[in-house]
Steps between C-alpha positions, in 0.01 A plus 500: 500500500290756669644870595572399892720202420791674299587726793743376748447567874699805560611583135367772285264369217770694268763282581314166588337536125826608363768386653611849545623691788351897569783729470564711824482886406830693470596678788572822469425535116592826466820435559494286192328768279769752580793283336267362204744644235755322646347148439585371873459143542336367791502175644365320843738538794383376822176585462599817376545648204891565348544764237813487241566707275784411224739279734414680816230408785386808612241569721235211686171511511355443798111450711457171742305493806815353635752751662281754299747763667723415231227532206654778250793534205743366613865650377773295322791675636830447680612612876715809339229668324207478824632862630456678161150334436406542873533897413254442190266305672503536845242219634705194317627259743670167560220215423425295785423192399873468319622516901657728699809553313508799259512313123483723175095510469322746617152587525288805386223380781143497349372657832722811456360791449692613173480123403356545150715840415815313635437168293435703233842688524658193549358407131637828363835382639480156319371687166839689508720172575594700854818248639358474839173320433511104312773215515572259268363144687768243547340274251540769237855571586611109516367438133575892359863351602428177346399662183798739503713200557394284238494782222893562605524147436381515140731745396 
């Protein structure tokens, strides 16, 4: 088989030789870097990138062409705690492509000015487990109950 006929039209040699997709780049990496000792998990999220750490999702990772007015950290939070943060970082917003209506994210905009000081505070938050930033996803809670349940059970 000659070099030509293992590439696919339109593929990357990498993955039409291998069988394995190119990773897309982290957005906003630093962000990651900055909560290292807290071993945050991260997993896809519409095309995004969700960071957990212990049972919490905290921040998301976001750069898309798409709406890129929305590209930043986003903010795991809830509606009471927007004035307080809005004091500590005063360009986060409501996210725009969640609708019009206010929801608990909120986003430290990439094209902010302060955006890389204020995404970096916001990791000094998470580092000291501040109550207004992460919430425990649904899923988490459902089967945290489950497991709570069924221990009561064995006793």
């Amino acid at each position: 088989m000659g070099k030509g006929q293992m590439k696919k039209a339109g593929v990357p040699w990498e993955e039409a030789a291998f069988g394995v997709k190119k990773r897309k780049s982290v957005p906003h990496e630093f962000v990651l870097e900055a909560i290292a000792e807290l071993e945050p998990e991260t997993r896809p999220m519409f095309g995004s990138l969700a960071v957990y750490v212990e049972d919490k999702i905290v921040l998301v990772l976001r750069d898309r062409e798409r709406n890129a007015a929305d590209n930043g950290v986003w903010l795991a939070t809830t509606r009471e705690h927007h004035e307080s943060l809005r004091r500590e970082f005063p360009s986060m917003r409501s996210i725009g492509v969640l609708g019009k209506k206010v929801t608990g994210w909120q986003i430290l905009p990439a094209d902010a000015a302060d955006f890389e000081e204020a995404a970096l505070r916001a990791c000094e938050l998470i580092a000291a487990k501040d109550p207004r930033i992460g919430k425990v996803p649904e899923s988490r809670r459902r089967s945290n109950a489950r497991a709570g349940q069924s221990a009561k059970s064995r006793k």
